[in-house]
C-alpha positions as CSV (number, residue, x, y, z in Angstrom):
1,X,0.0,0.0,0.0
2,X,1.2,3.2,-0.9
3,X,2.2,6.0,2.0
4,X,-0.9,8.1,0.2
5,X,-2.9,5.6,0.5
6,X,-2.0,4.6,3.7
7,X,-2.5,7.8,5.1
8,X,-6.1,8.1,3.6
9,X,-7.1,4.9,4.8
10,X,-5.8,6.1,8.6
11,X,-7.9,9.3,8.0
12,X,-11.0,7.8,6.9
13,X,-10.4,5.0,9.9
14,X,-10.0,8.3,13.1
15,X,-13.3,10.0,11.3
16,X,-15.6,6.7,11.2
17,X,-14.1,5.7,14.6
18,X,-14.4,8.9,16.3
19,X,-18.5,9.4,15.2
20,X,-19.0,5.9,17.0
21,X,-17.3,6.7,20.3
22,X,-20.4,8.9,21.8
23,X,-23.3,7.0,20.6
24,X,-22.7,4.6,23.4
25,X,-22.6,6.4,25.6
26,X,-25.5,8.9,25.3
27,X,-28.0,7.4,23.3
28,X,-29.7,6.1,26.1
29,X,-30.3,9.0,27.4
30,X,-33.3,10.1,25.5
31,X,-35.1,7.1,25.4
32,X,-34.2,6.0,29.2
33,X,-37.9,6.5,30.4
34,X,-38.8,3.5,27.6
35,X,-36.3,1.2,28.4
36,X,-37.2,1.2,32.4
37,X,-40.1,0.4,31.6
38,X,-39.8,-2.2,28.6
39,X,-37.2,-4.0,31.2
40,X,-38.1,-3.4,34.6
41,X,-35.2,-1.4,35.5
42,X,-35.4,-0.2,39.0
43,X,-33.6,3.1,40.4
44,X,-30.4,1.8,41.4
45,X,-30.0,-0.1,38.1
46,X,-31.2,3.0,35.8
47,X,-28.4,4.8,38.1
48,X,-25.1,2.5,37.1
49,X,-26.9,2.4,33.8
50,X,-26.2,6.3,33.3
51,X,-22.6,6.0,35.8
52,X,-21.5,3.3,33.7
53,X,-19.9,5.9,30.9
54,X,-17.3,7.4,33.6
55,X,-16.6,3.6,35.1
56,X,-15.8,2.5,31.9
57,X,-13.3,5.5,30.7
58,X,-11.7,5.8,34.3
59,X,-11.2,1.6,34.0
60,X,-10.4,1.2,30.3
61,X,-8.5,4.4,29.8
62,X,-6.2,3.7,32.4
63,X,-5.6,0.1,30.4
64,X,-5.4,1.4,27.1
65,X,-1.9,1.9,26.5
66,X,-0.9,-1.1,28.2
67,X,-3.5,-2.8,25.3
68,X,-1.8,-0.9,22.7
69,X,1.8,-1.8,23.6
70,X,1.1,-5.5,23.6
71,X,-1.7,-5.7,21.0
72,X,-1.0,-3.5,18.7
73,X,-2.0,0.4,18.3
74,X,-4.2,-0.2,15.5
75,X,-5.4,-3.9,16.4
76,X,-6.6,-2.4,19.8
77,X,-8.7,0.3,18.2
78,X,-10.5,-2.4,16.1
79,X,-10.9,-4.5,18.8
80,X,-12.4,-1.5,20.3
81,X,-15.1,-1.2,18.0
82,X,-16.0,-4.5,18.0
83,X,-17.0,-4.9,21.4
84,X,-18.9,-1.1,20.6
85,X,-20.4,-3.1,18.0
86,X,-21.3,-6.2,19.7
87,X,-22.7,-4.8,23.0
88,X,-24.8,-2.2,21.3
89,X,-26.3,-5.4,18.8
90,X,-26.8,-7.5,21.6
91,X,-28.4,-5.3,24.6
92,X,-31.0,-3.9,21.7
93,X,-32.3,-7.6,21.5
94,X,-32.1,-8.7,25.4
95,X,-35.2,-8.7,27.9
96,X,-33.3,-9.0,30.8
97,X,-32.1,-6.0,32.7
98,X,-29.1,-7.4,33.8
99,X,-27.9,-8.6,30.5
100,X,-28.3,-4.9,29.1
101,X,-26.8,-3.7,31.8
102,X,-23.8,-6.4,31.1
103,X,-24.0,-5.6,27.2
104,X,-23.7,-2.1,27.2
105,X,-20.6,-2.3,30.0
106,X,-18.9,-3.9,27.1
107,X,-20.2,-1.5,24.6
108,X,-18.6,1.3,26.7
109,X,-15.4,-0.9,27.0
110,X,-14.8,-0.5,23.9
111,X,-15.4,3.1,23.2
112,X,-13.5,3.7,26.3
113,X,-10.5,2.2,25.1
114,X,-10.5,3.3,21.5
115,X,-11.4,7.2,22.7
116,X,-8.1,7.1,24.9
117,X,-6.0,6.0,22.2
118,X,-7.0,9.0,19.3
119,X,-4.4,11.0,20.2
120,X,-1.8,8.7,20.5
121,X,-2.8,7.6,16.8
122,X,-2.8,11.4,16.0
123,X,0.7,11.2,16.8
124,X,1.7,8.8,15.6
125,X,0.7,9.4,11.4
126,X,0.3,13.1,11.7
127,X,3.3,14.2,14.0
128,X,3.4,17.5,12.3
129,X,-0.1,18.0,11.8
130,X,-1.4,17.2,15.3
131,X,-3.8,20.0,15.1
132,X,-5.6,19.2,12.2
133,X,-6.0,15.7,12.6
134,X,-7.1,16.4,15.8
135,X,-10.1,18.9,14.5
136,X,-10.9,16.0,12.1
137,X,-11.4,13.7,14.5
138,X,-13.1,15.9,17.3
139,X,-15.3,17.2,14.8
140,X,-16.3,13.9,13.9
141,X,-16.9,13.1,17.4
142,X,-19.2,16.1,18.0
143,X,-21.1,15.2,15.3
144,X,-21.3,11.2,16.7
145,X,-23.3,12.9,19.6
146,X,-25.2,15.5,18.5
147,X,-26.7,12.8,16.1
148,X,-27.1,10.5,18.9
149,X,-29.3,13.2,20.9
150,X,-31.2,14.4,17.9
151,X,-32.1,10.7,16.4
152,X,-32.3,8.1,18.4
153,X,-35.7,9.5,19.2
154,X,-37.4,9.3,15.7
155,X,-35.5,6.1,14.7
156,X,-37.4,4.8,17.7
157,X,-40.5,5.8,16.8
158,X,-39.7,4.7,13.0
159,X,-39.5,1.4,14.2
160,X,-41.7,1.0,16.3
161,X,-39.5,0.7,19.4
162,X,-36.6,1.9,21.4
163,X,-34.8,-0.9,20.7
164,X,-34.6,0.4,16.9
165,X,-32.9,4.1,17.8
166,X,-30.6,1.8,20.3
167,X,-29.8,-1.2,17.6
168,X,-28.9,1.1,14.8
169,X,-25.7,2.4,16.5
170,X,-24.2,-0.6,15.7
171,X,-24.6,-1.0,12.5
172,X,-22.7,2.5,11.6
173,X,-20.1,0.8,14.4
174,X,-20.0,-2.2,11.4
175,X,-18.9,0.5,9.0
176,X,-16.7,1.9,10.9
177,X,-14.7,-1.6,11.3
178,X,-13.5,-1.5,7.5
179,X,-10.7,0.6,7.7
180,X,-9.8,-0.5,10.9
181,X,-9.5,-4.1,9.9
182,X,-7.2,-3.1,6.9
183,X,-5.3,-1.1,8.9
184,X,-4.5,-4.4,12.0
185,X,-3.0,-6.4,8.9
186,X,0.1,-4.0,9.2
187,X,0.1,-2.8,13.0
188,X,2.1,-0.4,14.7
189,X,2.9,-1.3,18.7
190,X,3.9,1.6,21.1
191,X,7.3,1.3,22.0
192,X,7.5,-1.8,24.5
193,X,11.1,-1.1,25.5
194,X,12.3,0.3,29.1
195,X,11.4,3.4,28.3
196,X,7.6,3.0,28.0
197,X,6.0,5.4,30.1
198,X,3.9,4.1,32.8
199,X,0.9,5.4,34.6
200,X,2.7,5.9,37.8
201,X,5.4,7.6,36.2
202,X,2.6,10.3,34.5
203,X,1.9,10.7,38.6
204,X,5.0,11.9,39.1
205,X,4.7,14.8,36.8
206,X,2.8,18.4,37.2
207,X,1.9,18.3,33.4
208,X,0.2,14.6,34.4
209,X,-2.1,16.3,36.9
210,X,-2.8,19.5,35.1
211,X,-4.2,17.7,32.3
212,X,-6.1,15.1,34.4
213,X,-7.8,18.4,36.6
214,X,-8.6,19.7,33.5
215,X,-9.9,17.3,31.4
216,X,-11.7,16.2,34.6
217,X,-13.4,19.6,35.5
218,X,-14.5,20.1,31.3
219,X,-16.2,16.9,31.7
220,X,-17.3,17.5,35.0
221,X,-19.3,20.6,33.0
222,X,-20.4,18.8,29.9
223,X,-21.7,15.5,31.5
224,X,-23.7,18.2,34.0
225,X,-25.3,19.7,30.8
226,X,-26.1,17.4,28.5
227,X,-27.6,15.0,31.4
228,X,-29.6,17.7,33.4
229,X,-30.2,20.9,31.1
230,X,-33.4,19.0,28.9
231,X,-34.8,18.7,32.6
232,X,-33.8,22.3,33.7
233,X,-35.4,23.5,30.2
234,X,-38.4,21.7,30.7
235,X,-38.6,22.7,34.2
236,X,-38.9,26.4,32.7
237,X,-41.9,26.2,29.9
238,X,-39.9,24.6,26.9
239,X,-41.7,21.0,25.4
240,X,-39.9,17.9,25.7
241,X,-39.7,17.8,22.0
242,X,-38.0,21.5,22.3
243,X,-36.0,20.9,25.7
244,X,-34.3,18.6,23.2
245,X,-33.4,20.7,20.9
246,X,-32.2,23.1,22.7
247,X,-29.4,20.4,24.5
248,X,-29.2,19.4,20.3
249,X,-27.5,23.2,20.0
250,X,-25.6,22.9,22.6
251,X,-23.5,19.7,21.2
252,X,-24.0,21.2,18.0
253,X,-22.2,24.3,18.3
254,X,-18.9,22.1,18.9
255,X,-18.9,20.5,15.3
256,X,-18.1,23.6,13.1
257,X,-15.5,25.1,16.4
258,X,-14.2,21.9,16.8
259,X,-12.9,21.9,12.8
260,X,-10.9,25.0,13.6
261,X,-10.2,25.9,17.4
262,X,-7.9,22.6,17.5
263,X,-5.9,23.7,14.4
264,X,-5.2,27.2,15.6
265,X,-4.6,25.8,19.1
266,X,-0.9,24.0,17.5
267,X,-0.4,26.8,15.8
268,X,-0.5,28.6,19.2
269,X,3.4,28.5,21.1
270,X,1.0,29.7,24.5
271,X,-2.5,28.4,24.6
272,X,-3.6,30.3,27.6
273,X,-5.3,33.0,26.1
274,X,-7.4,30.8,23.7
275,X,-8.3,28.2,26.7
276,X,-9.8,31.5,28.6
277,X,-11.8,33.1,26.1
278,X,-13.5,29.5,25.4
279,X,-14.2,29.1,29.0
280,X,-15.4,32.5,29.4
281,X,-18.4,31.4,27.7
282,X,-19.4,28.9,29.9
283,X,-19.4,32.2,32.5
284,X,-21.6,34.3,30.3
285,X,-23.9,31.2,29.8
286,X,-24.7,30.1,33.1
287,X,-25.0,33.9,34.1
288,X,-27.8,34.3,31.3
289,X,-30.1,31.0,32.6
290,X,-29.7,32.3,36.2
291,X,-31.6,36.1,34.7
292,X,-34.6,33.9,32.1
293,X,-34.1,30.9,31.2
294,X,-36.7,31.0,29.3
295,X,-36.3,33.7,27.2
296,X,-32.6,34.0,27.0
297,X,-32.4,29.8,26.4
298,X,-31.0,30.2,22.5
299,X,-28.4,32.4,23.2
300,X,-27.0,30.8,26.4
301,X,-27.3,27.0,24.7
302,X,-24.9,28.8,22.1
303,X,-22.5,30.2,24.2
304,X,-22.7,26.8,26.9
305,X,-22.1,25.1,23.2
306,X,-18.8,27.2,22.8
307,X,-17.5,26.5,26.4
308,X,-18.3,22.8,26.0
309,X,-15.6,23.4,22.8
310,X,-12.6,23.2,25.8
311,X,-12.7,20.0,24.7
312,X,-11.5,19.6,21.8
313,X,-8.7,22.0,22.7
314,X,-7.8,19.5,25.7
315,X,-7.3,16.8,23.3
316,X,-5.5,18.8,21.5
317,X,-3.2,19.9,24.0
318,X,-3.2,16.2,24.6
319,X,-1.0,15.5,21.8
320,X,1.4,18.6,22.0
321,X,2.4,18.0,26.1
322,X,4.2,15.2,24.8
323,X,7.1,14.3,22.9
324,X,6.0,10.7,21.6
325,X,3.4,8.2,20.5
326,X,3.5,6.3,24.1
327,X,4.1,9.4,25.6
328,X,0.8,10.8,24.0
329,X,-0.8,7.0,24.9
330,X,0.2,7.6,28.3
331,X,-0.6,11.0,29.0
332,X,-4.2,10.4,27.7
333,X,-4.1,7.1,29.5
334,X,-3.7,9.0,33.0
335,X,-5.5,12.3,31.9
336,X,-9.0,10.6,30.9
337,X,-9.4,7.7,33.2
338,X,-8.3,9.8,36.4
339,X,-10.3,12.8,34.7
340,X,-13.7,11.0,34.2
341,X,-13.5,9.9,37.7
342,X,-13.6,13.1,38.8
343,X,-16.0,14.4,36.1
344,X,-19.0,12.0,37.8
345,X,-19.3,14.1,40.8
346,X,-20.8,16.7,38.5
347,X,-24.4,15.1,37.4
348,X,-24.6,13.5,40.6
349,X,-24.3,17.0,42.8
350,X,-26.1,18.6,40.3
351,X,-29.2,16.2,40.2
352,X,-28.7,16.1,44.3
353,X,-28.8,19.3,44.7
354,X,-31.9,19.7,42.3
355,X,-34.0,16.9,43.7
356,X,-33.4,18.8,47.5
357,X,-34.2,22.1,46.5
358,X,-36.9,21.6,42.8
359,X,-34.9,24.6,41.8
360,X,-32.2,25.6,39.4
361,X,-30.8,28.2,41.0
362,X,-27.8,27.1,43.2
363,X,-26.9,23.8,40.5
364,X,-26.5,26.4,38.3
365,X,-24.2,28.5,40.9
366,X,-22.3,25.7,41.9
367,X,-21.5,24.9,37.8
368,X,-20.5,28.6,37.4
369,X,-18.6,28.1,40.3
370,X,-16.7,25.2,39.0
371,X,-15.1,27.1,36.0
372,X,-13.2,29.2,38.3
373,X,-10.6,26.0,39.2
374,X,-11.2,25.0,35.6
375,X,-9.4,28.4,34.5
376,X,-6.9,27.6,36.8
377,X,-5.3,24.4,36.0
378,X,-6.1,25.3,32.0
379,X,-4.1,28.2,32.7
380,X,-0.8,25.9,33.5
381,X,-1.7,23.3,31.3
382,X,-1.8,26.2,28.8
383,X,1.6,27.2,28.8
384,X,4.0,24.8,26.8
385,X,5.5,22.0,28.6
386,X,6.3,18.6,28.1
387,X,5.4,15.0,29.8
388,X,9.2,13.8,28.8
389,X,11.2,16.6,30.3
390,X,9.3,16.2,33.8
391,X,10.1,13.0,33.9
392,X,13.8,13.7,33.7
């Protein structure tokens, strides 16, 4: 195969793999009410059912680069997407609660692992180009969710049941597998010598724990949004039908930024400045739902869409706090499974906090609140600095 074609082939395979790694995840979401009810689920269960997302990155991110050293970079992705594609199959077909529950574990596996390794693939064909593979690829991914939100609903009702807008998932998953099955016939390990980084030694460094705060406190913020601001919509006149799409411009805002904020992040020698304007919008957001929610929902959705973009940018940075392929594997090893961890405490205070007081106004304090440390630690991880040299 020819280096051109190679290259395609690893392009087409990060675009198709990205837009799979968020349907797992969140296409429960809008049709959780129908699958309680078509399988019994009680509380608890419908609980780890929408935890499950964070247990799986903190778990499987922290093995992904271990996979990928002994596997195979390339083999693990695929691998990846099968079990994406297997567990979304098999838990649309199930009548047993604890058999979805088991299936979609091991659909999340699989995203879980394949999303940590993205910008360690970045790295690894696109060296030079880390920003623009990395806007391909988180564009892709942005527009994986929003799709996710804004169909699994009427594929549902096309077919006649939930288990249709859940099923379908895997079959772009299938798709997805082509490139990716190519690509394992000729597979490129991380380095597997002595100096492979490990997840200890990425504790060990202030760049390590920047990162991991960071990516941890974005998350924190998006996971808060897109699980409770439907509810907090509704909650304030909108239809369910419109509370939906409202959350739908929200993740949509990300897939035109997300083409060109992670470009002209590499371009940047000092991200700072960037990082803060993004998260200045999450400030200006929150500020406008706690004066009308109501009437000022359009323009806040837009500008909590534009905050939610420090995401991209994180993955980004990602990629350029590291000198290597295993030190990018190992930096997003470290950063995502020790980041969603943290990120889970923000539905959970958030719905808490809700259910005690049937009112919006102090979750929607305490998130404002929240971007204050999240300015801080993107205001290190801004500045350039390098996984490597702090290990030295």
């Amino acid at each position: 195969m020819s280096a051109a074609r190679r290259t395609a082939l690893v392009l087409v395979g990060l675009v198709v793999l990205s837009f799979n790694l968020r349907p797992a995840a969140v296409s429960v979401g809008p049709v959780l009410a129908e699958v309680r009810d078509g399988l019994g689920l009680s509380g608890p269960e419908a609980g780890l059912l929408t935890s499950l997302p964070v247990l799986a990155f903190a778990v499987f991110g922290a093995l992904a680069p271990t996979f990928a050293r002994v596997v195979g970079l390339h083999r693990t992705a695929a691998a990846g997407l099968v079990a994406v594609v297997l567990g979304l199959a098999s838990r649309a077909g199930v009548h047993d609660d604890i058999a979805f529950l088991a299936l979609s574990a091991l659909a999340l596996s699989g995203m879980a692992t394949a999303n940590v390794l993205l910008p360690s693939l970045v790295k690894l064909h696109f060296p030079d180009r880390i920003g623009w593979a990395t806007a391909i690829y988180t564009t892709a991914l942005a527009t994986g969710l929003t799709s996710a939100f804004l169909l699994t609903v009427p594929v549902s009702r096309a077919t006649g049941s939930w288990r249709g807008g859940l099923g379908v998932w895997a079959l772009t998953g299938l798709l997805a597998l082509i490139p990716w099955v190519a690509l394992s016939t000729h597979d490129r390990h991380l380095d597997r010598d002595r100096r492979s980084i490990s997840f200890a030694e990425v504790a060990r460094t202030r760049i390590g724990w920047a990162m991991a705060a960071l990516f941890g406190l974005q998350s924190l913020q998006a996971y808060s949004i897109f699980g409770w601001f439907a509810q907090l919509w509704r909650d304030h006149g909108y239809s369910a039908e419109h509370a939906g799409l409202l959350v739908g411009i929200v993740a949509a805002v990300s897939i035109p930024l997300s083409l060109w904020l992670p470009a002209l992040c590499a371009r940047l020698d000092n991200q700072v400045g960037l990082i803060l304007g993004v998260l200045m919008c999450y400030l200006v957001g929150y500020s406008m739902l706690l004066v009308d929610a109501h009437s000022l929902a359009i323009p806040a959705a837009v500008l909590i869409g534009v905050g939610c973009c420090i995401f991209p940018l994180v993955l980004t940075l990602i990629g350029l706090r590291s000198h290597t392929a295993d030190g990018t594997a190992a930096l997003s090893g470290f950063t995502q499974s020790l980041g969603y961890l943290l990120s889970a405490l923000g539905p959970f205070l958030v719905g808490t906090i809700y259910g005690a007081t049937h009112s919006w106004t102090i979750p929607l304090w305490l998130l404002l609140a929240l971007v204050l440390p999240l300015i801080a630690v993107g205001t290190y991880a801004g500045r350039p600095a390098y996984l490597e040299d702090q290990l030295r």
